[in-house]
RODRENMI-797964 format. One record per residue: residue number from 1; x, y, z of N, C-alpha, C in turn. Coordinates in steps of 0.05 Angstrom, whole numbers, plus 5000, padded with zeros to 4 digits. Layout:
RODRENMI-797964
[node NUM,[X,Y,Z],[X,Y,Z],[X,Y,Z]]
...
END
This chain:
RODRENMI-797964
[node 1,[5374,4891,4998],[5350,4897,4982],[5354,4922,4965]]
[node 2,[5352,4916,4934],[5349,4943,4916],[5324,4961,4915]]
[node 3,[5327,4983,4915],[5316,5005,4917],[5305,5008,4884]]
[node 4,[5282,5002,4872],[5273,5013,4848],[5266,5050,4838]]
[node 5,[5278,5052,4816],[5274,5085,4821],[5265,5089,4800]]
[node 6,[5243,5103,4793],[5234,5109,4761],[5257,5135,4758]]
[node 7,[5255,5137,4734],[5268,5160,4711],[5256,5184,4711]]
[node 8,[5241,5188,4720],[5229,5217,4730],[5218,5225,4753]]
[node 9,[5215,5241,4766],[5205,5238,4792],[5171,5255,4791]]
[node 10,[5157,5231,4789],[5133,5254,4780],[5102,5238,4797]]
[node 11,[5080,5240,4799],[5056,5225,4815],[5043,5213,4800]]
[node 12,[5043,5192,4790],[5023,5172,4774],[5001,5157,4790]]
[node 13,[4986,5152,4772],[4963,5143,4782],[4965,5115,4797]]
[node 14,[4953,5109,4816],[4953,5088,4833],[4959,5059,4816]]
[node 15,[4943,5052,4792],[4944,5034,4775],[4969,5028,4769]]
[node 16,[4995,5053,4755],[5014,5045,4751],[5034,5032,4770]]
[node 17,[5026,5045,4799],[5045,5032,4815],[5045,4994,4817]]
[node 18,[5017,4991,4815],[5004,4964,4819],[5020,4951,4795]]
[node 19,[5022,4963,4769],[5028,4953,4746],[5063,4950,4754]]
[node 20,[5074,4966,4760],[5105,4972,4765],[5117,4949,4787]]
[node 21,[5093,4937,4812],[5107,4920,4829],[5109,4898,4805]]
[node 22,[5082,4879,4791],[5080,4860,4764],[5096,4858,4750]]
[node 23,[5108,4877,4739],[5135,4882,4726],[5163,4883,4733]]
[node 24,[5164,4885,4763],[5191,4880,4773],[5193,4848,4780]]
[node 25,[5171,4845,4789],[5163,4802,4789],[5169,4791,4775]]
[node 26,[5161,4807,4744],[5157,4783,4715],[5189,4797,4709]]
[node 27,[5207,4811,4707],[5227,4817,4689],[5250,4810,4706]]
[node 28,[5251,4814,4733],[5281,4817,4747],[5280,4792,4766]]
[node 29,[5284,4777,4747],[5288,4744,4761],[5316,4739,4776]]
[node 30,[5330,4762,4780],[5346,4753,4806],[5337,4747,4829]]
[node 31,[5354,4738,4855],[5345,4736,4878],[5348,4750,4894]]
[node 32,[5348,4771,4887],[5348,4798,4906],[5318,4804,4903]]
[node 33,[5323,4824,4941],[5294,4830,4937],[5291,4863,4930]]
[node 34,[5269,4877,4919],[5266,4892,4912],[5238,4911,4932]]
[node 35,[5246,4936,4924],[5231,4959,4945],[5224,4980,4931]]
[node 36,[5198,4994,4938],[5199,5012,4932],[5183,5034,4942]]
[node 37,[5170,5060,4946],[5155,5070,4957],[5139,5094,4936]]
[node 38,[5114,5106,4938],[5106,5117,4925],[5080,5138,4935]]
[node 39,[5074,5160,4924],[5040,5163,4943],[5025,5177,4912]]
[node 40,[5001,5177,4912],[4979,5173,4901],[4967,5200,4915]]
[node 41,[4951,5216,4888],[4928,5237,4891],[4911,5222,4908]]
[node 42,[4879,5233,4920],[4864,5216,4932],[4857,5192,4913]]
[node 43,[4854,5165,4933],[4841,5143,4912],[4834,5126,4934]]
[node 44,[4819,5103,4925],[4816,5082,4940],[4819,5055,4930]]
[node 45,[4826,5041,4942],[4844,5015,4929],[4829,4985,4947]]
[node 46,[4814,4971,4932],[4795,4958,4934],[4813,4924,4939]]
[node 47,[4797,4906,4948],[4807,4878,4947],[4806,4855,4924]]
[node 48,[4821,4838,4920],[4806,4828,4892],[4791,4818,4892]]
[node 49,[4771,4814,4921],[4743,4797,4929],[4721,4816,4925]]
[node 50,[4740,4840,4925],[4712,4855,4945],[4688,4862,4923]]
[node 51,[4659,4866,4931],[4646,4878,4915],[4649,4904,4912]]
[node 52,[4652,4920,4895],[4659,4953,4894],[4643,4959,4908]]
[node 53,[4605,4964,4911],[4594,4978,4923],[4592,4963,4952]]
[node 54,[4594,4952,4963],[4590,4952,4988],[4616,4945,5002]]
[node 55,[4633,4970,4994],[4653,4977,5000],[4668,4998,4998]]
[node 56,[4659,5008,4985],[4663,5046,4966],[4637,5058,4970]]
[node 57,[4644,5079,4980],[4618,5100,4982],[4624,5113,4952]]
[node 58,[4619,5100,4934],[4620,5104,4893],[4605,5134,4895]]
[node 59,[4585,5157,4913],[4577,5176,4909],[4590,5201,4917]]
[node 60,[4599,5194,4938],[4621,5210,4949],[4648,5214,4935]]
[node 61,[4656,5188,4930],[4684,5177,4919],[4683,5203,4889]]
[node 62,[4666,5200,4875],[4654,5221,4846],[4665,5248,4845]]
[node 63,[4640,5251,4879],[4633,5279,4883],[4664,5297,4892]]
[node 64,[4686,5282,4905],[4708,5290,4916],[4726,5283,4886]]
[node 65,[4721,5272,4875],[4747,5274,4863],[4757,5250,4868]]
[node 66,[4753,5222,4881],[4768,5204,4889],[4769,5181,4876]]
[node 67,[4792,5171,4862],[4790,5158,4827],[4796,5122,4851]]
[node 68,[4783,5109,4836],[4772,5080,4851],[4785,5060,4835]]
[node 69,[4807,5043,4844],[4819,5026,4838],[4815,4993,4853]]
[node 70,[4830,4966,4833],[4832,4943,4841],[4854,4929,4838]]
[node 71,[4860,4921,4870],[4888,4898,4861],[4878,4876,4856]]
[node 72,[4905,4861,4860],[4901,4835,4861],[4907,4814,4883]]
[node 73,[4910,4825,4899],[4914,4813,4923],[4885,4820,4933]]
[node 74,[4889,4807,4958],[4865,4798,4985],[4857,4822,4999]]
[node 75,[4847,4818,5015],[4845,4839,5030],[4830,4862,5033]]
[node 76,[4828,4881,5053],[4808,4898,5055],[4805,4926,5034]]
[node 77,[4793,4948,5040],[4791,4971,5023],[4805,4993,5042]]
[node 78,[4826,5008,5022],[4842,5029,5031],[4842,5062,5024]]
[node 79,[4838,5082,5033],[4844,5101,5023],[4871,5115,5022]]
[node 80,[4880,5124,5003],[4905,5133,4997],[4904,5160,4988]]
[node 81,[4932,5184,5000],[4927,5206,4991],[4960,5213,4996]]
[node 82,[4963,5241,4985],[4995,5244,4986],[5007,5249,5015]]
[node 83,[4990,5243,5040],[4994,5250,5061],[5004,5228,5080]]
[node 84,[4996,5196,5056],[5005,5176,5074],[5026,5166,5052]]
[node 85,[5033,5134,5065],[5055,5125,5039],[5054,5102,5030]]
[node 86,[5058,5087,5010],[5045,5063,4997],[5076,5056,4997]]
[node 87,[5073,5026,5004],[5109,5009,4998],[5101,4988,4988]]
[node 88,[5119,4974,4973],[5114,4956,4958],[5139,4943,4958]]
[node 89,[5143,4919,4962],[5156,4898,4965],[5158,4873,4946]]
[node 90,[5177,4872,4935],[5174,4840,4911],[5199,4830,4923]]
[node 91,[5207,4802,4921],[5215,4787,4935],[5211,4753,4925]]
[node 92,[5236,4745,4923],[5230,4712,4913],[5233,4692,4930]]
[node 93,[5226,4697,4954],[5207,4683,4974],[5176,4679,4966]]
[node 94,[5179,4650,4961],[5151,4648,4946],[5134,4631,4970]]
[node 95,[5142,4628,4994],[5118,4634,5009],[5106,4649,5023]]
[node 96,[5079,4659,5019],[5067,4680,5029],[5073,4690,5062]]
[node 97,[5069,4669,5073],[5071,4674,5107],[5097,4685,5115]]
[node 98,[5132,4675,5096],[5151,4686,5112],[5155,4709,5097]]
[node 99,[5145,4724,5069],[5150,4742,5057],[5128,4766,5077]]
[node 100,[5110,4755,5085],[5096,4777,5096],[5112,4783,5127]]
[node 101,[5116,4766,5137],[5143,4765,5174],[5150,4780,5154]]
[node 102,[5170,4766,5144],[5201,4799,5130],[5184,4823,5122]]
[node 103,[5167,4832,5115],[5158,4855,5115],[5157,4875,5131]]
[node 104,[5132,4855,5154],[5132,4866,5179],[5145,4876,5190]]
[node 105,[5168,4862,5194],[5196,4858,5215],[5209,4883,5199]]
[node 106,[5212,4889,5176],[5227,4909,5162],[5216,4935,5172]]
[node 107,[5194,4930,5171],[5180,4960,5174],[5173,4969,5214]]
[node 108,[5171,4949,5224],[5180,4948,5254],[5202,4949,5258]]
[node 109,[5228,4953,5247],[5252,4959,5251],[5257,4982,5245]]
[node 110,[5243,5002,5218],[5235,5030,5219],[5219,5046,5239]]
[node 111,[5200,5040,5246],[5183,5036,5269],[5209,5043,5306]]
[node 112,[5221,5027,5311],[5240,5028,5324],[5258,5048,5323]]
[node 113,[5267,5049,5307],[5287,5066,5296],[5272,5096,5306]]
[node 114,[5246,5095,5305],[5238,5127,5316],[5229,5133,5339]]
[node 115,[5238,5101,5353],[5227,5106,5380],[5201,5103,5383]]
[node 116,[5184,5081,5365],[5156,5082,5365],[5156,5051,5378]]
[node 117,[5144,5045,5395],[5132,5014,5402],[5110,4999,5386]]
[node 118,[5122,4997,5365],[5100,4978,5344],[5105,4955,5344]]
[node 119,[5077,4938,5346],[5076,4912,5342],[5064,4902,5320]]
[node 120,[5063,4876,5307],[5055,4863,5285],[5039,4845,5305]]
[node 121,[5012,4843,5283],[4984,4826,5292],[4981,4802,5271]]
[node 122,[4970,4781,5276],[4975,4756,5270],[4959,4764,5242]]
[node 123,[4955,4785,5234],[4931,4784,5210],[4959,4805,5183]]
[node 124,[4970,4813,5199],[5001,4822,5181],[4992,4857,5187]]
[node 125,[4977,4865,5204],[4982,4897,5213],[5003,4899,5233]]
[node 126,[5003,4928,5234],[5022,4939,5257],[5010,4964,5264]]
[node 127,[5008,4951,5280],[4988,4968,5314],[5006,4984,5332]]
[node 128,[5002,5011,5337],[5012,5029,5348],[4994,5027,5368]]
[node 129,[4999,5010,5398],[4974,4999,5417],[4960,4989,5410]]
[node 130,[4933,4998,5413],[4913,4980,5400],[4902,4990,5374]]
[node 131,[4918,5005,5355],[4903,5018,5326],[4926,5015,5315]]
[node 132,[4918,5015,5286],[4932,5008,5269],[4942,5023,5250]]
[node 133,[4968,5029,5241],[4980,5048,5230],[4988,5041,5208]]
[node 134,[4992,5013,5201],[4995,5004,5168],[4980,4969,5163]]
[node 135,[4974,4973,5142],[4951,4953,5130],[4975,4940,5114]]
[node 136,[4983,4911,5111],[4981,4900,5093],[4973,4877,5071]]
[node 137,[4982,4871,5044],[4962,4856,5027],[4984,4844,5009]]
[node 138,[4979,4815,5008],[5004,4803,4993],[4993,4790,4969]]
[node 139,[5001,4782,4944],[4994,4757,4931],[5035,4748,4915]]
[node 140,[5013,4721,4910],[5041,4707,4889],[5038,4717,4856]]
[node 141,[5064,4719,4848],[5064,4727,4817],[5086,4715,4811]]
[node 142,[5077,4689,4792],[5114,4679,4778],[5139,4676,4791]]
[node 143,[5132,4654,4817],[5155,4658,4833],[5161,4674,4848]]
[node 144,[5143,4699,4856],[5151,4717,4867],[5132,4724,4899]]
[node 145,[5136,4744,4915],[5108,4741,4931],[5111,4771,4928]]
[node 146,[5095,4790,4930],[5085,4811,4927],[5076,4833,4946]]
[node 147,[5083,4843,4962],[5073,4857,4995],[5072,4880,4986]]
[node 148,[5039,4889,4990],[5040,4927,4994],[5030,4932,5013]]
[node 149,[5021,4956,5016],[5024,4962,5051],[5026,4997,5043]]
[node 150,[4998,4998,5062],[4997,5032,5067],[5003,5043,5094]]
[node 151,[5018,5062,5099],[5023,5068,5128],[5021,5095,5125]]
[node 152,[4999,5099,5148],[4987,5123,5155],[5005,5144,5166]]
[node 153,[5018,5156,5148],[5032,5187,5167],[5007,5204,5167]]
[node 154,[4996,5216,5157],[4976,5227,5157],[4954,5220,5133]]
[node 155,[4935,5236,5138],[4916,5233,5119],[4890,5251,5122]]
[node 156,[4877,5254,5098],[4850,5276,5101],[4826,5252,5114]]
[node 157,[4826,5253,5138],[4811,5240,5147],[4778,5235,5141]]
[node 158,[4769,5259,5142],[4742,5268,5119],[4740,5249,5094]]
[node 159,[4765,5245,5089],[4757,5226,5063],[4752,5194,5060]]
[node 160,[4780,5192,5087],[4783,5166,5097],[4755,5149,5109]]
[node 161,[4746,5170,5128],[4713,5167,5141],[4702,5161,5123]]
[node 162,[4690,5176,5094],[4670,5176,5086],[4675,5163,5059]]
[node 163,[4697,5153,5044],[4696,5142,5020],[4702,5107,5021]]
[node 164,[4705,5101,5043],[4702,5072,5050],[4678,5072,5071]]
[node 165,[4663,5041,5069],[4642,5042,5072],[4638,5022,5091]]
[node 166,[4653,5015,5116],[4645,4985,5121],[4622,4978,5141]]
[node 167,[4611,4959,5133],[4586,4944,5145],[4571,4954,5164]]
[node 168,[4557,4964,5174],[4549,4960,5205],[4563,4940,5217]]
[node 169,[4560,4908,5207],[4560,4891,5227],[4591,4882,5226]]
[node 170,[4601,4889,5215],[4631,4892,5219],[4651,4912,5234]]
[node 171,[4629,4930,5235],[4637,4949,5254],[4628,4945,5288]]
[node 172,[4607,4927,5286],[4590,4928,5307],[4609,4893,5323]]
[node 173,[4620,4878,5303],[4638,4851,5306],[4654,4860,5323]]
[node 174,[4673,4872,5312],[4690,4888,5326],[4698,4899,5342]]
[node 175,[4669,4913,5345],[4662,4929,5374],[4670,4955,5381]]
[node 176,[4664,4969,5349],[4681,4995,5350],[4661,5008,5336]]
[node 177,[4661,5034,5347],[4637,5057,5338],[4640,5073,5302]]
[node 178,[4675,5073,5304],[4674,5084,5277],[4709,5083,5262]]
[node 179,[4708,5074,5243],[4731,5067,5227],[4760,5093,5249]]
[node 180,[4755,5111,5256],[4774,5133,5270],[4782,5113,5296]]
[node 181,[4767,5104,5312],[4774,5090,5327],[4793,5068,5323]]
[node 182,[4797,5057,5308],[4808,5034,5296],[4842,5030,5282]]
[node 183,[4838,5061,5273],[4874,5073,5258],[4882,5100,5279]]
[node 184,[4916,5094,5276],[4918,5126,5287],[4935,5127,5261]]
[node 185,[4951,5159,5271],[4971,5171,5243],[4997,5171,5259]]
[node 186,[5016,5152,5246],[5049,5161,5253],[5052,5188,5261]]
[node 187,[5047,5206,5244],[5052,5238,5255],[5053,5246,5277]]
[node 188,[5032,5229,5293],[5018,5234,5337],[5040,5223,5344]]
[node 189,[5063,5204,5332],[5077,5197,5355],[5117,5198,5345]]
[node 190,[5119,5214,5321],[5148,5223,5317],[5156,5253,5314]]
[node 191,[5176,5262,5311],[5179,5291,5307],[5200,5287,5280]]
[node 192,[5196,5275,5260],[5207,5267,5240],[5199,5286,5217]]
[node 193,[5168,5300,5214],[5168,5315,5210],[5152,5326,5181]]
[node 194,[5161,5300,5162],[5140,5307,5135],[5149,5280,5129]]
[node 195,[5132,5272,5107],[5126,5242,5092],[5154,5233,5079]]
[node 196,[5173,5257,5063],[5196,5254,5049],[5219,5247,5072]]
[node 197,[5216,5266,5096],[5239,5253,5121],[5230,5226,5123]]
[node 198,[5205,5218,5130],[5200,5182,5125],[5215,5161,5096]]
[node 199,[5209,5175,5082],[5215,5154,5061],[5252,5161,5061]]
[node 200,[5255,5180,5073],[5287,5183,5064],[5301,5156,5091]]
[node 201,[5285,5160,5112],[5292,5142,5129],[5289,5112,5126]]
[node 202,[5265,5106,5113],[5255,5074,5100],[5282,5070,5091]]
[node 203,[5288,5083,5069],[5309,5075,5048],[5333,5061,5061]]
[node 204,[5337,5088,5074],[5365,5083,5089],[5374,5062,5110]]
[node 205,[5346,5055,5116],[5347,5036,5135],[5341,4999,5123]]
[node 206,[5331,5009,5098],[5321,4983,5087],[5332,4971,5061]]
[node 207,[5359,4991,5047],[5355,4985,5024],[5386,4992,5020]]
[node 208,[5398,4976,5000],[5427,4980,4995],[5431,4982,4966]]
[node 209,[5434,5002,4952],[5437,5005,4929],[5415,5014,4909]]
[node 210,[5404,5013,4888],[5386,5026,4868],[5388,5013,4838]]
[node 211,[5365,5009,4838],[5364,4995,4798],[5341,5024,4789]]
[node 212,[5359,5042,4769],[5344,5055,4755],[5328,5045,4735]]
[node 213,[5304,5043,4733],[5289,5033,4714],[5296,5059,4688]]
[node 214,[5286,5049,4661],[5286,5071,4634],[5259,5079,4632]]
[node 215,[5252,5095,4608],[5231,5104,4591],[5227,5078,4575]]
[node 216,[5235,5058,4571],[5224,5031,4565],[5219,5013,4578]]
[node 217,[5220,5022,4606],[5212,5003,4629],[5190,5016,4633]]
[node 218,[5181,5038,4630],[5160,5053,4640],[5141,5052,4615]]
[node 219,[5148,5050,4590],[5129,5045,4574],[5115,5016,4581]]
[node 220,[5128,4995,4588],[5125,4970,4593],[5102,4965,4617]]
[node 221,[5112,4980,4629],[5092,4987,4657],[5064,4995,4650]]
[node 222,[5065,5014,4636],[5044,5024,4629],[5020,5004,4614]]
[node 223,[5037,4993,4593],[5022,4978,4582],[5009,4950,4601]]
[node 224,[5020,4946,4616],[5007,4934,4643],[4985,4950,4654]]
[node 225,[4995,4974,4659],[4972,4989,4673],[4944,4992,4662]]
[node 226,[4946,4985,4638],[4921,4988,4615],[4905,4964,4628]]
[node 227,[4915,4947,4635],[4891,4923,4650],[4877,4927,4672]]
[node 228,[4895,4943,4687],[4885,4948,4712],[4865,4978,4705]]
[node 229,[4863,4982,4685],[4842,5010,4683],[4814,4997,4666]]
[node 230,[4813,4979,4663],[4796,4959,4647],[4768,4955,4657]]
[node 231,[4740,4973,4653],[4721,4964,4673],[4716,4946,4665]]
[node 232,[4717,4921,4663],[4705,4896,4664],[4723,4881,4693]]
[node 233,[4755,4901,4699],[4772,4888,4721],[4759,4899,4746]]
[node 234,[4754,4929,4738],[4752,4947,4760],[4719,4937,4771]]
[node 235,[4707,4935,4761],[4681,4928,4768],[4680,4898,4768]]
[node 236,[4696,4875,4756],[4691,4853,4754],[4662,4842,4740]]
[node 237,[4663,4848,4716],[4636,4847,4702],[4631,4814,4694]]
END
C-alpha cells in the first residue's frame, strides 16, 4: 500500500482532506491501495444522513471556534482536533464489507504491535474492552471503496462532550449515562508518547513506498473541496 504525501507539510481544513481521499479514487486507477493520515484544527464531521441540528450542538460549535463539516459516507457524528488522528483509506476493492475487514485488520495489527488488545465490532469499530477507540465510515466512489476512520489518541474532551449532541434515547438504548463512557483515548494504554510517534508507526507498519502528490494535484483538490464548503451540501437545503 502507497503512502500519499502532499507537497507541503501544513493543516488544512477538514474539507480538503475529504476532497483529497475523491481525488485519489477518481485519478489513480491503479490497483494499488492507497493511505493516508492527517489531523484537523477543532471540527466536527457530520453523516451524509444526518440532520445538522440534532446532531451538532451548532451554539457551542460557534461559540468555541468549532468549524462544522459533511461527508459522504454513512454514519455517525465525530469530533476531530489535532490531538486525535483521521486515516483515510482508498482502495479498489469495490466491496464495502471486505474493504472495511482490511481496514480493521490493518489498524488491529497497529494496535498489536503496541501491545494493545483491540478488537473489531461487527458495526466496523475497535473497542479497547468495552469502549471504543476508533470510529469508522466507508462509501463507494468510481470503483473504488473509501474508509475513514478517527482514532482517539487524545482529545479536548470538553469539546468532544459538548459539540456533539446525541439523543437522550440513544443514549438511554444503549444504556450509557454519557458519550465519556462509551470512548477511551489510546494515550491510557501506550507509552508511545505523542500523535507523530503514532503516525510514524502506522506508516511503517502499513505502507511501502510514497506517491508525492504536486501543486497541481492540490489545486485539483481544492477545487473539489469547493463542493464540500457549499451550504446547500453542508446544510442539505
Amino acid at each position: 500500500m502507497k503512502y500519499i504525501a502532499l507537497p507541503i507539510r501544513e493543516t488544512r481544513r477538514l474539507s480538503f482532506y475529504l476532497a483529497m481521499e475523491e481525488y485519489v479514487a477518481r485519478q489513480f486507477q491503479e490497483e494499488d491501495d492507497y493511505f493516508f493520515m492527517w489531523q484537523v484544527e477543532p471540527s466536527v464531521i457530520f453523516g451524509r444522513n444526518q440532520v445538522l441540528e440534532n446532531e451538532v450542538n451548532v451554539p457551542y460549535c460557534r461559540e468555541h471556534g468549532i468549524k462544522l463539516y459533511r461527508r459522504k459516507s454513512g454514519g455517525g457524528c465525530v469530533y476531530a482536533d489535532m490531538d486525535n488522528l483521521m486515516l483515510s483509506y482508498i482502495t479498489a476493492e469495490e466491496n464495502v464489507n471486505f474493504a472495511f475487514n482490511r481496514f480493521v485488520n490493518m489498524v488491529l495489527l497497529v494496535l498489536r504491535k503496541l501491545g494493545i488488545a483491540a478488537t473489531g465490532t461487527s458495526h466496523n469499530d475497535i473497542m479497547i474492552g468495552d469502549k471504543k477507540v476508533c470510529g469508522t465510515a466507508c462509501y463507494h466512489l468510481g470503483g473504488r471503496s473509501i474508509v475513514h476512520s478517527t482514532m482517539l489518541y487524545d482529545t479536548n474532551m470538553a469539546h468532544m462532550l459538548n459539540a456533539i449532541t446525541p439523543s437522550q434515547e440513544k443514549l438511554q438504548k444503549k444504556g450509557i449515562e454519557s458519550v465519556r463512557q462509551r470512548i477511551t483515548l489510546l494515550k491510557d494504554y501506550t507509552a508511545i508518547g505523542s500523535v507523530e510517534a503514532l503516525k510514524s508507526l502506522i506508516r511503517e507498519t502499513l505502507c511501502v513506498g510514497e506517491f508525492l502528490l504536486t501543486a497541481k494535484d492540490v489545486a485539483a483538490i481544492e477545487a473539489i473541496e469547493a463542493t464540500y464548503l457549499k451550504e446547500e451540501f453542508i446544510n442539505l437545503l
